[in-house]
N, C-alpha and C positions, 0 to 999 in steps of 0.2 A: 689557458685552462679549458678542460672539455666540457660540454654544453652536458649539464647533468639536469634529468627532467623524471619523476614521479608518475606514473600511470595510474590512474583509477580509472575501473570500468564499472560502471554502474548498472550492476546486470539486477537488482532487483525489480520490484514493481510487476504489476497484474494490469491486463487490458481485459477488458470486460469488451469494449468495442471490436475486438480484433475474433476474439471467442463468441460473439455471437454474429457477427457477419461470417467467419467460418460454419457455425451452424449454420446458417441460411445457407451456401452454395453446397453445402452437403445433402440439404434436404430435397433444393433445387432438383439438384444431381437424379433423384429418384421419382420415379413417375406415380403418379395419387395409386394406390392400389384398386386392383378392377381394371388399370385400363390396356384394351388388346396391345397384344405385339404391335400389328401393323398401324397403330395410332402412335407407338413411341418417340418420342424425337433424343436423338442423340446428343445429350449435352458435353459440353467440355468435361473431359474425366476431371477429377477433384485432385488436384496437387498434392503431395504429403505435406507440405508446409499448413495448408488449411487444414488436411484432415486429423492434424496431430493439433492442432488450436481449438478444435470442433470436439476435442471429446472431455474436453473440461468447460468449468465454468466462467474461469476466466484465464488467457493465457500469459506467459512471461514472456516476452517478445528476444530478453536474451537467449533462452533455451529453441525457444522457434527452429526447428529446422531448415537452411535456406540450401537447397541444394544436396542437404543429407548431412550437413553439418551444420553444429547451433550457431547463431549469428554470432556468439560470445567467444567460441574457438577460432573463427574465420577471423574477429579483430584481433585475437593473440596471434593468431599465423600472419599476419601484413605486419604485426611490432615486429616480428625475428628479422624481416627484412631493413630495420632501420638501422643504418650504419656512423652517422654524423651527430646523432644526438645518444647520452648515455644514460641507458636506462637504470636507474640505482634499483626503483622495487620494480612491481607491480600489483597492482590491491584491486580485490576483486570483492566488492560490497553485494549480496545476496542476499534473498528472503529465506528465514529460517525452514521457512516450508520447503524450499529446494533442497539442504542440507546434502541431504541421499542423494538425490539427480546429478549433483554437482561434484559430491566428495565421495560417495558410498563407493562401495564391491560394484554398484552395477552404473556408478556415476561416470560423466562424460569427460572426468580425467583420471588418470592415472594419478601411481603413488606420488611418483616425482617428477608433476607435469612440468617443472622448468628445463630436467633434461628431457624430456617429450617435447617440448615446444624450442630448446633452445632459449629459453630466458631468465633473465636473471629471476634473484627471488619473485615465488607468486605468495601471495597472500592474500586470505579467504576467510571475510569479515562476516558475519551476520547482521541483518538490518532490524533482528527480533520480529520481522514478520512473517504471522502465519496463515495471513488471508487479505484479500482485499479492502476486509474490514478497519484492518490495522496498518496497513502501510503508511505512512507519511508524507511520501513524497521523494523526488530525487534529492532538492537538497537537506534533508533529515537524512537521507541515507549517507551525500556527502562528509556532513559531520560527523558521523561513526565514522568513516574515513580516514576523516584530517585528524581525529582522534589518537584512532590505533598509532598515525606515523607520525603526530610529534612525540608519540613515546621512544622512538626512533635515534629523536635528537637530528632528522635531518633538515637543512637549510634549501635544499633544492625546490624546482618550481614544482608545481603539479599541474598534468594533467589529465581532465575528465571528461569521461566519452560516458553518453548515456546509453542505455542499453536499444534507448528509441532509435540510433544511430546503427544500419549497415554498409559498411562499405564492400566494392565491386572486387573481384579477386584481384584486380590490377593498379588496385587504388595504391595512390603513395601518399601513406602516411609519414616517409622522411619526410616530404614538404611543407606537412600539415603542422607536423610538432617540432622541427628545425624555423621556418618561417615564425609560427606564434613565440617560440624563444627570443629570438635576436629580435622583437617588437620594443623588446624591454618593454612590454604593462602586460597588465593581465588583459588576455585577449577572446573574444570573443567570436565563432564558425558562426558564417552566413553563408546564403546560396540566392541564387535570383529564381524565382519559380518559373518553368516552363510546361508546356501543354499539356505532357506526361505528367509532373507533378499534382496538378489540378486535377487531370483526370482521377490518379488515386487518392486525393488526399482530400479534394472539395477545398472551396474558397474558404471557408471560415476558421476560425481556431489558430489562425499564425500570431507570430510576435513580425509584426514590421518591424525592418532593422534601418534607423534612416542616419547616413554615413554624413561626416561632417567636414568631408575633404574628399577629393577625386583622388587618389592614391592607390593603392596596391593594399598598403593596409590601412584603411583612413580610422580614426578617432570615431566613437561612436557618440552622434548627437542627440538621438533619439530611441527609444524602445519600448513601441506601443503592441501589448500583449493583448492577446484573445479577438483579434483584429482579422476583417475580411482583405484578404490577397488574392489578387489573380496571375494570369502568366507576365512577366516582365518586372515583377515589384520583389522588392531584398526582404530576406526573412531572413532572422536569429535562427540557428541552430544550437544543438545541445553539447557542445565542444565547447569546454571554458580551460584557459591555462591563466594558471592563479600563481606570482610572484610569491615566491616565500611569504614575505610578511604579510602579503594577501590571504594567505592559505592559513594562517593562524591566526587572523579576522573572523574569519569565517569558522572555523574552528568553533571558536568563543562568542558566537553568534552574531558576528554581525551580517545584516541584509535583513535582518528578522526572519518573520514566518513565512517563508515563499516557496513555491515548489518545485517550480522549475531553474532551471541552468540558466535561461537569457531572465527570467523574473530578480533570480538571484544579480547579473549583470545590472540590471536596472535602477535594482535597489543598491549595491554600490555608487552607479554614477549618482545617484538621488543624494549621496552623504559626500559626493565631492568629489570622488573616485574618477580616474581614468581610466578607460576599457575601449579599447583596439578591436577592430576586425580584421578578420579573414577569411575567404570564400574557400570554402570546402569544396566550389567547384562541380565537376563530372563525376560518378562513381561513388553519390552519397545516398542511401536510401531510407526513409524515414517508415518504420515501422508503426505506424497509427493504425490503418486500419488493417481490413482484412484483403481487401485490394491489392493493395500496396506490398504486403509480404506475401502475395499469390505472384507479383508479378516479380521481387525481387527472388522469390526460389524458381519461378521458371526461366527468368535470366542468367543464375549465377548458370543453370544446369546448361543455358543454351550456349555461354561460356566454354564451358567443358565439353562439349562437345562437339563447338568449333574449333577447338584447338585440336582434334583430334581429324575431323575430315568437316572441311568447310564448307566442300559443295552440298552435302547433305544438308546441310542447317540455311542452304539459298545462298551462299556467298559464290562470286563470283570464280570459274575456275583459275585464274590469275589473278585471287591475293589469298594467299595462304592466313591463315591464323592460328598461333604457336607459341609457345615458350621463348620466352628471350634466348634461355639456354640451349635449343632448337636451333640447327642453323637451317638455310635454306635448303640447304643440298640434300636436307635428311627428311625433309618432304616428298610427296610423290603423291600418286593419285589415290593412294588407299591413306592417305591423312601423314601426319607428323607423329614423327616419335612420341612414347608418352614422357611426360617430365618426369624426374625424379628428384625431390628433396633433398637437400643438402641433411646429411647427418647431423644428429644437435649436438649443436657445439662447435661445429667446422667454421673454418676460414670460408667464406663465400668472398670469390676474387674480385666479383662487382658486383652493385646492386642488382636485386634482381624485384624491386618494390613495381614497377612495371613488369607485370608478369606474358606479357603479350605484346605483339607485334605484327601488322603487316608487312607481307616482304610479294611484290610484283617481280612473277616469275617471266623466265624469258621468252617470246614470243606469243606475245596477248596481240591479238588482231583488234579489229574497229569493235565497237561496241563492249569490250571485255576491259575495261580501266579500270574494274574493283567500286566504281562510283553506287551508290544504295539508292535508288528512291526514294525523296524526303528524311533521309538521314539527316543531312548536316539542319537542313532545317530555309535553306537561301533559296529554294526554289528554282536555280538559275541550270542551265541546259549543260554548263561545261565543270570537268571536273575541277573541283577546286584543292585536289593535293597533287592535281598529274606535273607532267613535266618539273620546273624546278622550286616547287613549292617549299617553302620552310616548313612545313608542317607534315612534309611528308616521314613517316617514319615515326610520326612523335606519339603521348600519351593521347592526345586529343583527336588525332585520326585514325586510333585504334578505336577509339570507345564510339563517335562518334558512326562510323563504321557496321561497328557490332549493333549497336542500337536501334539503327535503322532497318537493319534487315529482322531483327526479334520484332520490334514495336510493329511491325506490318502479319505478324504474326499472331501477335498477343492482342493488337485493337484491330484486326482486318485492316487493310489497306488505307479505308476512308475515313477511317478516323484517326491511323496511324499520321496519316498528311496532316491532317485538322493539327491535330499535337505538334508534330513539328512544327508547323509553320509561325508557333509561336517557341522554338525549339533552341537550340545551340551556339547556333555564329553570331548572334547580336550581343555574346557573354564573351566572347573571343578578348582572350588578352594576346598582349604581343606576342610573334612568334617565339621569340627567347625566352619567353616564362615555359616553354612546353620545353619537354626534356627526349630526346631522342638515346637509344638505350648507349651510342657512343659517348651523350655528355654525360649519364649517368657515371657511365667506368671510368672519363676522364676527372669529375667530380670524386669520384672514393677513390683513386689514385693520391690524391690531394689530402688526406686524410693527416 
């Protein structure tokens, strides 16, 4: 029987913190009036992601711009690429205030965004709010949710992605929602904080996640919300997949009054419940402040256009970065071909959820190995994916990669190291947990 799983995106909700730290780097931006030209200092231009957060009162972190598209189409564009799990719907819970932005003549989908997107049915719930006065919460929004689809009558699992959740254009979400399936419980997205993380997000305000087995996906034994974290410590993420008769629990309110996704997790295990983890890993980016969605829209964009010509963006000129679909040979020194989308509704012949790839072209001399300064995070002199590395090729020496050479950009170099150095390889799972894009095509050959 094929793995059938429920999508709910939880795109409602208002930040008021995210809308006014954008104000601030807006106003930063502009110099006190009165003062001369040659007194001016050039600050960092103002990113559109902030400046579209910065002209209201409070933003929707769904709608946010990351890159030039909202962080809520970017998670429908990584679903199309899932092959191994079957998606029956997907529900898309909303603040009635958005209504228009989302669904309108001048809204961010079209008539029949399922043939736009390639997916199966969408479905566009209202959460009845019209301000930040009246919103509830994620999980109130949840249950208008679980609602609409036991009208349904369907028995599949669900799951829910908050809107507080962006992931990286190369993120794979097969593995997120195939993995949390075959757990058999309702499962619960973790990540370990790193240097970066802290830097945008501040120590305080985490849910510690503290695991009750050394496993892959261990039992969750603890879940201390509103809790100070720094670099190295497990936090709960807003990725919950809720077992059938979990999801009509919750429905009919159990977990009570809580607001969040791991508060709601808690309150489960608190009545007897068992609830699993999974690390969401690289390529997960939490929308809180206004930092944090400055630095994931000037990443996705530095993304984009590394894939295009890499030496421009500091990458080394022996390692290309490209579309999977991209072969080596269609590189050159004016960049790689551009991609082009599968038509909706096409046969796609492999995955293509890892949307990017290093490929070391043919004669790279001494000093040219593609290796990043303070990328991987180990400090150590030699490269750690050269000669017959398992890692070479995979999701994790792409991101790890790209990250390094942005982060020396976006925090200056001394503080991009600082970050690292509490950074990536101490999170390292086994080599065979990273997918190289041939075990991807030899995996959906298998299908």
């Amino acid at each position: 029987m094929s793995k059938s799983v429920h999508v709910m995106l939880l795109a409602g909700g208002y930040s008021a913190d995210i809308a006014r730290g954008a104000a601030s780097v807006v106003a930063a931006a502009q110099p006190p009036a009165g003062t001369p030209r040659s007194a001016r200092i050039t600050p960092r231009p103002v990113g559109a992601a902030l400046s579209a957060a910065a002209s209201a009162p409070a933003a929707v972190p769904a709608l946010i711009p990351l890159d030039g598209t909202p962080a809520l189409v970017r998670t429908l564009q990584l679903l199309k690429d899932v092959r191994r799990v079957r998606l029956e719907a997907v529900w898309i819970v909303h603040n009635e205030s958005d209504t228009d932005r989302i669904k309108g003549p001048s809204g961010i989908f079209a008539a029949a965004p399922e043939t736009e997107l390639g997916l199966p049915a969408i479905n566009f719930i209202s959460n009845g709010a019209t301000g930040p006065g009246d919103w509830r919460g994620e999980v109130a929004d949840l249950r208008v949710g679980l609602k609409a689809l036991a009208g349904r009558g369907s028995a599949a699992c669900v799951a829910v992605i908050s809107s507080e959740l962006a992931f990286m254009p190369a993120y794979n979400l097969q593995r997120l929602l195939e993995h949390a399936y075959l757990r058999g419980r309702d499962t619960l997205g973790f990540s370990f904080l790193n240097g970066v993380d802290v830097s945008l997000l501040g120590t305080e305000g985490h849910t510690v996640f503290v695991p009750g087995e050394d496993t892959a996906l261990p039992r969750v034994q603890q879940l201390v919300p509103h809790s100070a974290a720094g670099s190295g410590m497990c936090v709960a993420e807003p990725f919950l997949l809720l077992r059938p008769e979990s999801a009509g629990a919750v429905a009919g309110g159990a977990g009570g009054a809580v607001g969040t996704l791991p508060e709601l997790a808690a309150a489960v295990m608190a009545g007897g419940g068992y609830v699993a983890g999974i690390d969401l890993m690289f390529g997960r980016y939490n929308l809180r402040t206004a930092q944090a969605v400055d630095y994931a829209d000037r990443f996705f964009a530095f993304c984009s256009a590394a894939a295009l010509d890499p030496k421009s963006m500091g990458l080394p000129v022996d390692t290309v970065l490209q579309p999977q679909t991209v072969t080596a040979a269609a590189a050159s020194s004016q960049g790689a071909a551009a991609f082009e989308p599968p038509a909706a509704g096409a046969v796609v012949p492999r995955s293509v959820a890892a949307t990017f790839r290093f490929d070391e072209l043919e004669g790279g001399g001494a000093g040219t190995t593609g290796r990043m300064a303070g990328g991987t995070g180990g400090g150590g002199s030699s490269d750690p994916y050269s000669g017959g590395s398992s890692l070479r090729g995979t999701d994790y020496e792409a991101f790890v990669r790209t990250a390094g050479a942005f982060n020396s950009r976006f925090f200056g170099d001394a503080s991009s190291s600082k970050a690292a150095a509490a950074g990536l390889k101490q999170y390292l799972l086994p080599p065979t947990f990273y997918m190289t894009a041939y075990r991807r095509q030899a995996a959906d050959i298998m299908l």
